[in-house]
mmCIF file of the C-alpha atoms, coordinates in Angstrom:
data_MODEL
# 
_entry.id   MODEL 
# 
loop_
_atom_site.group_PDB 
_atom_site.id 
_atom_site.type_symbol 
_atom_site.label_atom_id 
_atom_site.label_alt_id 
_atom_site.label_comp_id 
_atom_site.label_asym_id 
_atom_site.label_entity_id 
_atom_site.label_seq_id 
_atom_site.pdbx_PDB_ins_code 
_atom_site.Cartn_x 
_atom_site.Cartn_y 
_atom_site.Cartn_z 
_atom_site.occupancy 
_atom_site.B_iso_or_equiv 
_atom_site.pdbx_formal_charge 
_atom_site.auth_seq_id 
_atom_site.auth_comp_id 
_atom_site.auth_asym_id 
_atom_site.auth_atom_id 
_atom_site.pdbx_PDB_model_num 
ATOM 1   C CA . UNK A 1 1   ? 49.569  -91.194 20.069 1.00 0.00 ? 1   UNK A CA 1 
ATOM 2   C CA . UNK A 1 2   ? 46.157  -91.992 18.992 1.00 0.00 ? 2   UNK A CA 1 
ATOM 3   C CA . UNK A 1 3   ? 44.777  -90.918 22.346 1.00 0.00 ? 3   UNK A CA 1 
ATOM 4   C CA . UNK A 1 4   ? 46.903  -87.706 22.578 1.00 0.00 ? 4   UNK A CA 1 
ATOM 5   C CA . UNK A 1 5   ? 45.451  -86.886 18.719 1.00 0.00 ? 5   UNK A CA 1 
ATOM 6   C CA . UNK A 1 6   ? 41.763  -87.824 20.189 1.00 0.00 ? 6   UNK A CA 1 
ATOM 7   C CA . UNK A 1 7   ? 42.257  -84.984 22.968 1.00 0.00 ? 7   UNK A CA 1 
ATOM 8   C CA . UNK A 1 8   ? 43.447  -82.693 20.477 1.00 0.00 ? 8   UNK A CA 1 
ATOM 9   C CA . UNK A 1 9   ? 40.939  -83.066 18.104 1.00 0.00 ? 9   UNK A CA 1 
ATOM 10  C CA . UNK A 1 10  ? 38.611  -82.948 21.153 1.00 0.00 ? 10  UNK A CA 1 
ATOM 11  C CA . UNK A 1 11  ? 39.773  -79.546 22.726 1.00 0.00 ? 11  UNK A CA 1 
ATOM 12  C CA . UNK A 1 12  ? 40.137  -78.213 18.871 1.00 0.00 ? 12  UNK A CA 1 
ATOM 13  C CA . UNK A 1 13  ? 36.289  -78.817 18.526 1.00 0.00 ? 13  UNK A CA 1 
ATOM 14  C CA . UNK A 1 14  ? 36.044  -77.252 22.154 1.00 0.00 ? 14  UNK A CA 1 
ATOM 15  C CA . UNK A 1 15  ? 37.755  -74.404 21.012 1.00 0.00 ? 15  UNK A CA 1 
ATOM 16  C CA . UNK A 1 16  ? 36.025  -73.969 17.543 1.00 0.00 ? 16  UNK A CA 1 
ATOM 17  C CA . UNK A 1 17  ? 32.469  -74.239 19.300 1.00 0.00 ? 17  UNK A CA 1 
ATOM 18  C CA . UNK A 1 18  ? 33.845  -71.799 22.233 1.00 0.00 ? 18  UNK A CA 1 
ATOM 19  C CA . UNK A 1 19  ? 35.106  -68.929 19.491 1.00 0.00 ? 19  UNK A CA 1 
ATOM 20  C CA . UNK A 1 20  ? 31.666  -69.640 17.347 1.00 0.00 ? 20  UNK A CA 1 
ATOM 21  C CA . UNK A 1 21  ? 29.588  -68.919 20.559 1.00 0.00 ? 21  UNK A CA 1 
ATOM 22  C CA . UNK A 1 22  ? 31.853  -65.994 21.119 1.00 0.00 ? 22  UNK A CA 1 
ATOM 23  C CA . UNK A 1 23  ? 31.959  -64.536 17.903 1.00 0.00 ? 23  UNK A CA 1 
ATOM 24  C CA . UNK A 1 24  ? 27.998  -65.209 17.990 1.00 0.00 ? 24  UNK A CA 1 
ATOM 25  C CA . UNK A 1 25  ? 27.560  -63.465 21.114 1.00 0.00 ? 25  UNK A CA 1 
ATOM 26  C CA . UNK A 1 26  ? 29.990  -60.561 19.772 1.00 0.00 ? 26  UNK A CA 1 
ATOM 27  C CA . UNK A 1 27  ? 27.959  -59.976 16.637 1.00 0.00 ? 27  UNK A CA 1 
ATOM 28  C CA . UNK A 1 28  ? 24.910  -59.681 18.671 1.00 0.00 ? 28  UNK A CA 1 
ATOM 29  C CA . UNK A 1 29  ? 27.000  -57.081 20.847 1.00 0.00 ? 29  UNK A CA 1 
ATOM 30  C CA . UNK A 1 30  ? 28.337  -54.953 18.140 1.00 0.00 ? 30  UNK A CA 1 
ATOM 31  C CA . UNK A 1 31  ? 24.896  -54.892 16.472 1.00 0.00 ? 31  UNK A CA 1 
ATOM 32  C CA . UNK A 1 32  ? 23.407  -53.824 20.065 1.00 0.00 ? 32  UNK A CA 1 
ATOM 33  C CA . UNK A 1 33  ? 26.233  -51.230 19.940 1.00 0.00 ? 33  UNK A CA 1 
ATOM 34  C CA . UNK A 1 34  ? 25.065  -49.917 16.341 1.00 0.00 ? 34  UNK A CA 1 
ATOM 35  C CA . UNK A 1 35  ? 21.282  -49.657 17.693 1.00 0.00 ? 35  UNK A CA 1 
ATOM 36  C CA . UNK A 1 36  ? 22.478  -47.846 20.731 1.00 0.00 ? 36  UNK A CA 1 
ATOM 37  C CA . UNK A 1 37  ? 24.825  -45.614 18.824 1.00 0.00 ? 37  UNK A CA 1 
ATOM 38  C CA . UNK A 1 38  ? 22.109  -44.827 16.256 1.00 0.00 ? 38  UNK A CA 1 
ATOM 39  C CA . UNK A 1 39  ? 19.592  -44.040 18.443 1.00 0.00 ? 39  UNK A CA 1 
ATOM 40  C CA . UNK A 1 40  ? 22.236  -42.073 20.495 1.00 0.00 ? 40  UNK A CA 1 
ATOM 41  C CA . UNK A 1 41  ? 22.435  -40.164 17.242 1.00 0.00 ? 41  UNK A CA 1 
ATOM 42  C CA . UNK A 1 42  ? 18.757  -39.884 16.967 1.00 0.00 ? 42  UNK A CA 1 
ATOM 43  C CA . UNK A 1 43  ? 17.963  -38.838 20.544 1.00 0.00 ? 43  UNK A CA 1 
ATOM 44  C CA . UNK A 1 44  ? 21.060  -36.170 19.871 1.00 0.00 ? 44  UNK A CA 1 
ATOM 45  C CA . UNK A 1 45  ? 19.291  -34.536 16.297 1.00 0.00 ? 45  UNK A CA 1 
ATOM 46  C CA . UNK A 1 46  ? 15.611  -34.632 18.719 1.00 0.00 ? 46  UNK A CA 1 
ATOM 47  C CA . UNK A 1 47  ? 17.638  -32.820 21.958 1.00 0.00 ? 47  UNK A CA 1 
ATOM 48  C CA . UNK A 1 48  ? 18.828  -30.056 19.834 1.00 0.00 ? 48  UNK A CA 1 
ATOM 49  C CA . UNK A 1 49  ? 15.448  -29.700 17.778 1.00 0.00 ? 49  UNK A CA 1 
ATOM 50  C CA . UNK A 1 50  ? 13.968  -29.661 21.284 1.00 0.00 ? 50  UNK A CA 1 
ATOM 51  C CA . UNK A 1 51  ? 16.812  -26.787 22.496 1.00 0.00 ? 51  UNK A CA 1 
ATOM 52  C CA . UNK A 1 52  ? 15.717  -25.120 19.297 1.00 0.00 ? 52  UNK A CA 1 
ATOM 53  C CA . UNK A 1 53  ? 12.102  -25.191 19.724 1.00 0.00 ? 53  UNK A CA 1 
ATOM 54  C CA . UNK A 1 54  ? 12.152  -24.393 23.307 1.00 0.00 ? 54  UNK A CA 1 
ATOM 55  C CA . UNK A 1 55  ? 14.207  -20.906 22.313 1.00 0.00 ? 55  UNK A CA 1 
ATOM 56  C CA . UNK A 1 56  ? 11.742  -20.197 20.390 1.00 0.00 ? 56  UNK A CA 1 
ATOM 57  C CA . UNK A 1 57  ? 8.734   -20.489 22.180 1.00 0.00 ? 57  UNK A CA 1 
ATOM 58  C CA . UNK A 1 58  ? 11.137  -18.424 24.967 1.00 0.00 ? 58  UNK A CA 1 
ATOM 59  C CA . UNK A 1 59  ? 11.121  -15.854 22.415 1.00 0.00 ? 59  UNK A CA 1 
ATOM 60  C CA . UNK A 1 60  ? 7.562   -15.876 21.254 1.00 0.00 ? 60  UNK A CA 1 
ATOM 61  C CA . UNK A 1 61  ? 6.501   -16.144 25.103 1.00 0.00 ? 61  UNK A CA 1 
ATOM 62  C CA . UNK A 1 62  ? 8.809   -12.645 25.902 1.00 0.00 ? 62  UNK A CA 1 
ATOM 63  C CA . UNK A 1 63  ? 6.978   -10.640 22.930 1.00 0.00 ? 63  UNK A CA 1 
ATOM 64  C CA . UNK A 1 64  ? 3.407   -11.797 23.885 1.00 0.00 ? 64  UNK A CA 1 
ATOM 65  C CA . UNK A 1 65  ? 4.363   -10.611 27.411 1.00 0.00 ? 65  UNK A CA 1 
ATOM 66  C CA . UNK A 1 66  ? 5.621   -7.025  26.333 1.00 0.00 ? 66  UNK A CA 1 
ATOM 67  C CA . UNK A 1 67  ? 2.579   -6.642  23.762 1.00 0.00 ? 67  UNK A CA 1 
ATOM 68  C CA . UNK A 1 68  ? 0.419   -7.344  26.975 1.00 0.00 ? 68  UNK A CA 1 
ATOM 69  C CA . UNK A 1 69  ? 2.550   -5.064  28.893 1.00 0.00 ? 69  UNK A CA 1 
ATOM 70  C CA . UNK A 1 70  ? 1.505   -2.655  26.681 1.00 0.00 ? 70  UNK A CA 1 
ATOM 71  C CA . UNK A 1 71  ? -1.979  -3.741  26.313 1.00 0.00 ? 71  UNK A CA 1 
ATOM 72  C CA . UNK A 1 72  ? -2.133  -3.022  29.851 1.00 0.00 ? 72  UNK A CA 1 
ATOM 73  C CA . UNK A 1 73  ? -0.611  0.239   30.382 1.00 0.00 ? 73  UNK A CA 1 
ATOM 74  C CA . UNK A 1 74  ? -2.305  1.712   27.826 1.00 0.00 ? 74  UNK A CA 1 
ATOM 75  C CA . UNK A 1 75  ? -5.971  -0.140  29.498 1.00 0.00 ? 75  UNK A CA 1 
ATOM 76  C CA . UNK A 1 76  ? -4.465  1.389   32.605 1.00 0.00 ? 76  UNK A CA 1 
ATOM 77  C CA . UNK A 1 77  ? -3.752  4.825   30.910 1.00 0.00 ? 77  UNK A CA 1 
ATOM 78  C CA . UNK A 1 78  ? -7.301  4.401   29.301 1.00 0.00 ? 78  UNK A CA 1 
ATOM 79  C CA . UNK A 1 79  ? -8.864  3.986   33.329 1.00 0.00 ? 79  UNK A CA 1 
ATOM 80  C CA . UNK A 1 80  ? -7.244  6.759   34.427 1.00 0.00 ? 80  UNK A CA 1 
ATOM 81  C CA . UNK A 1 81  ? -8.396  8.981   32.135 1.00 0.00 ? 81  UNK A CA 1 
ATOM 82  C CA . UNK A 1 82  ? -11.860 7.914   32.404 1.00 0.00 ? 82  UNK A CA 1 
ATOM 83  C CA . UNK A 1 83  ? -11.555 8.086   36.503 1.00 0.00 ? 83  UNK A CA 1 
ATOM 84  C CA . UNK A 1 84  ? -10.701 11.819  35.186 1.00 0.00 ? 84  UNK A CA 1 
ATOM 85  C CA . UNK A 1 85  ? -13.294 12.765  33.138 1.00 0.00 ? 85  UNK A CA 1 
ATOM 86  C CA . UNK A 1 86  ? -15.888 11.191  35.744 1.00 0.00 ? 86  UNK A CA 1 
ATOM 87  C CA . UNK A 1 87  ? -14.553 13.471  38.329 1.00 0.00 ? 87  UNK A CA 1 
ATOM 88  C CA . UNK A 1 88  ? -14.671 16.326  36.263 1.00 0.00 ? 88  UNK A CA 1 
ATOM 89  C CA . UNK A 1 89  ? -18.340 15.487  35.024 1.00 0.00 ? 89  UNK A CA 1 
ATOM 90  C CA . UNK A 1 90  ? -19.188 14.780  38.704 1.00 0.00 ? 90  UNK A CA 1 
ATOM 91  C CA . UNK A 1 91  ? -17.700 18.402  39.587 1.00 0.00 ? 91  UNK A CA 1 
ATOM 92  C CA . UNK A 1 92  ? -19.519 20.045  37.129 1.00 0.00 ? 92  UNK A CA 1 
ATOM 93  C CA . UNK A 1 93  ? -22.891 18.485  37.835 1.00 0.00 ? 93  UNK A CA 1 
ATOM 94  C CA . UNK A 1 94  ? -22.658 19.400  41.221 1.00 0.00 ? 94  UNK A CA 1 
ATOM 95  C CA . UNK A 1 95  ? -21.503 23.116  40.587 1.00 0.00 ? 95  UNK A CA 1 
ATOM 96  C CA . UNK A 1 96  ? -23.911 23.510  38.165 1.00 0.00 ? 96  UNK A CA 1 
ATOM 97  C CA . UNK A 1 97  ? -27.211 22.241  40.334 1.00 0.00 ? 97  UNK A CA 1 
ATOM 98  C CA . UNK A 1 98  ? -26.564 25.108  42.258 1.00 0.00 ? 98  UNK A CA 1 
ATOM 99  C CA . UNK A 1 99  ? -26.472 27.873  40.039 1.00 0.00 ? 99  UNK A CA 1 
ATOM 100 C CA . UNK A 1 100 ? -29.408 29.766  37.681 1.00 0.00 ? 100 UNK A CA 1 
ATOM 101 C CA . UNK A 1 101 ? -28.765 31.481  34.445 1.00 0.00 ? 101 UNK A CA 1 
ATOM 102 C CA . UNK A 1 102 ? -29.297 35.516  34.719 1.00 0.00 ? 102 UNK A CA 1 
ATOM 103 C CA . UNK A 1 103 ? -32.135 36.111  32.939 1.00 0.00 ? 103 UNK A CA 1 
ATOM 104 C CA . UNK A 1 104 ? -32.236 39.868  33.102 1.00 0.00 ? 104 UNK A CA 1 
ATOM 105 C CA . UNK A 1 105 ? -29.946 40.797  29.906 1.00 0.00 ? 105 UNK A CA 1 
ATOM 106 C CA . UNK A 1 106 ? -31.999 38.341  27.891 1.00 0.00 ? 106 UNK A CA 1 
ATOM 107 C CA . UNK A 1 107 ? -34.477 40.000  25.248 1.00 0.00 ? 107 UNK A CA 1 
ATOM 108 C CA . UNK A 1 108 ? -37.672 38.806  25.294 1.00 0.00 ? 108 UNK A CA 1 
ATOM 109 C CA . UNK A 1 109 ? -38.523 36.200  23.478 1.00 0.00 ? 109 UNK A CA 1 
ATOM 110 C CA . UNK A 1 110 ? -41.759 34.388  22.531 1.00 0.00 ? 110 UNK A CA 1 
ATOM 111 C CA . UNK A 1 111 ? -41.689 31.783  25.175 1.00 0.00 ? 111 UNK A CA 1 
ATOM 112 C CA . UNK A 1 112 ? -44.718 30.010  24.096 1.00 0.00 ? 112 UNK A CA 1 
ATOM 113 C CA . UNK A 1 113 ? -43.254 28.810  20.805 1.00 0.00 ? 113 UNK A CA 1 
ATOM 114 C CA . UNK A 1 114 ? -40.230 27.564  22.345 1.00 0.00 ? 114 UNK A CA 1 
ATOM 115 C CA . UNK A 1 115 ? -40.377 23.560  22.624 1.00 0.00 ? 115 UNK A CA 1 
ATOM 116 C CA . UNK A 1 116 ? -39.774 22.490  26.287 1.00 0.00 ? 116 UNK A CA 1 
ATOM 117 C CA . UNK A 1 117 ? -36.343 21.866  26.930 1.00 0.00 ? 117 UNK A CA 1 
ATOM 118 C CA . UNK A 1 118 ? -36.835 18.980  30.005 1.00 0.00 ? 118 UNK A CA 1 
ATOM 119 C CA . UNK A 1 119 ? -36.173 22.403  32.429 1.00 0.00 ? 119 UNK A CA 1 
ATOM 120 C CA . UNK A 1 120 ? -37.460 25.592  33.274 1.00 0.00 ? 120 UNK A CA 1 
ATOM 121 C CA . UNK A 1 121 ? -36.205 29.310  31.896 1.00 0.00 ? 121 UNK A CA 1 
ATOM 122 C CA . UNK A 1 122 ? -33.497 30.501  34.476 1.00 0.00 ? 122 UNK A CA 1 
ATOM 123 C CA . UNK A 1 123 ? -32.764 27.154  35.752 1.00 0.00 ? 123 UNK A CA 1 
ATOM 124 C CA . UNK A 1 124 ? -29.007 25.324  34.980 1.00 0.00 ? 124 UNK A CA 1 
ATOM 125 C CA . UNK A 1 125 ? -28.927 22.475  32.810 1.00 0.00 ? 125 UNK A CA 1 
ATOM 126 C CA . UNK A 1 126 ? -28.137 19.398  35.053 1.00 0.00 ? 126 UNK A CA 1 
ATOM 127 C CA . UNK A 1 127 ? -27.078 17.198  32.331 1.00 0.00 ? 127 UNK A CA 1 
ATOM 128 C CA . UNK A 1 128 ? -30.350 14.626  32.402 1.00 0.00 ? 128 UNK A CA 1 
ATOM 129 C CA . UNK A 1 129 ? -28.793 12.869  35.260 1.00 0.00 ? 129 UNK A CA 1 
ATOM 130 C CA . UNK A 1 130 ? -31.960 11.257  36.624 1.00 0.00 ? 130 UNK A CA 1 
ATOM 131 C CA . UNK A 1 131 ? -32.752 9.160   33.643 1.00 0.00 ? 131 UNK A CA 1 
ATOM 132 C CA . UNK A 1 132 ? -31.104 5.927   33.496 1.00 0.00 ? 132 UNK A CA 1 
ATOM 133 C CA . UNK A 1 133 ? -27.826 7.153   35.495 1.00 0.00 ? 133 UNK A CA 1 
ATOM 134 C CA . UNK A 1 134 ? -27.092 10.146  32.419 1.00 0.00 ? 134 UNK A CA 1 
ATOM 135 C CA . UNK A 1 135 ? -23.774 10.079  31.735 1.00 0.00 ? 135 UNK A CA 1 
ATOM 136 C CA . UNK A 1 136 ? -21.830 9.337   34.905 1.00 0.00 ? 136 UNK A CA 1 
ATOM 137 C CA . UNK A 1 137 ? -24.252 6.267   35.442 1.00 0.00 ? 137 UNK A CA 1 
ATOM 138 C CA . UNK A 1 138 ? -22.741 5.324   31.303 1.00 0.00 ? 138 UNK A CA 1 
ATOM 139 C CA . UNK A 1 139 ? -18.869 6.239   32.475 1.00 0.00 ? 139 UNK A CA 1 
ATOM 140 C CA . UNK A 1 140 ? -19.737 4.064   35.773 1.00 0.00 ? 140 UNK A CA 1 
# 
């Protein structure tokens, strides 16, 4: 009887020191589960400030583009215009090299007291193109 009380006491020991090392072991677990399940929380709040953010910029990113949309159409409008005026300035230069003012309806006048004008009397005003480009070299 002794013996039989021995083993018992034996595998009770075995048993106590078997369900300390596995409670142990489970308290270790189920405070590894709170860490995970806290930072699973935490990783959860950053994902949707993340989501958040990212619309954002989305939405910042789609106005920038249509202000430079705009920026550019009108630069574009701006070009075209200018490619306009050039042409007509260009035209008009060139018509106007050709031609002389009719001098023959004009009352006389005391020439001598007039300052010169960078061209003679009868001769079309050419716009000062020579000097430094004139305007089409500024348009240019």
């Amino acid at each position: 009887c002794d013996k039989a009380m021995s083993d018992a006491k034996q595998k009770r020991d075995y048993a106590a020191e078997e369900i300390a090392t596995l409670n142990e072991e489970m308290a270790k677990l189920e405070a590894r589960r709170d860490k995970l399940t806290e930072a699973l929380a935490d990783l959860e709040k950053e994902i949707a400030e993340l989501t958040d953010a990212r619309a954002k910029a989305e939405a910042q990113r789609a106005e920038e583009k249509k202000e430079n949309k705009e920026t550019v159409d009108e630069a574009q409008a701006g070009l075209d215009a200018l490619t306009m005026c050039i042409d007509i300035l260009d035209k008009f230069y060139k018509t106007t090299k050709k031609e002389s003012v009719d001098l023959s309806l004009a009352q006389a006048s005391p020439e001598d007291d007039a300052p010169d004008a960078g061209f003679d009397n009868g001769e079309a005003y050419l716009g000062a193109q020579a000097e430094s480009g004139g305007i089409l070299g500024m348009l240019d």
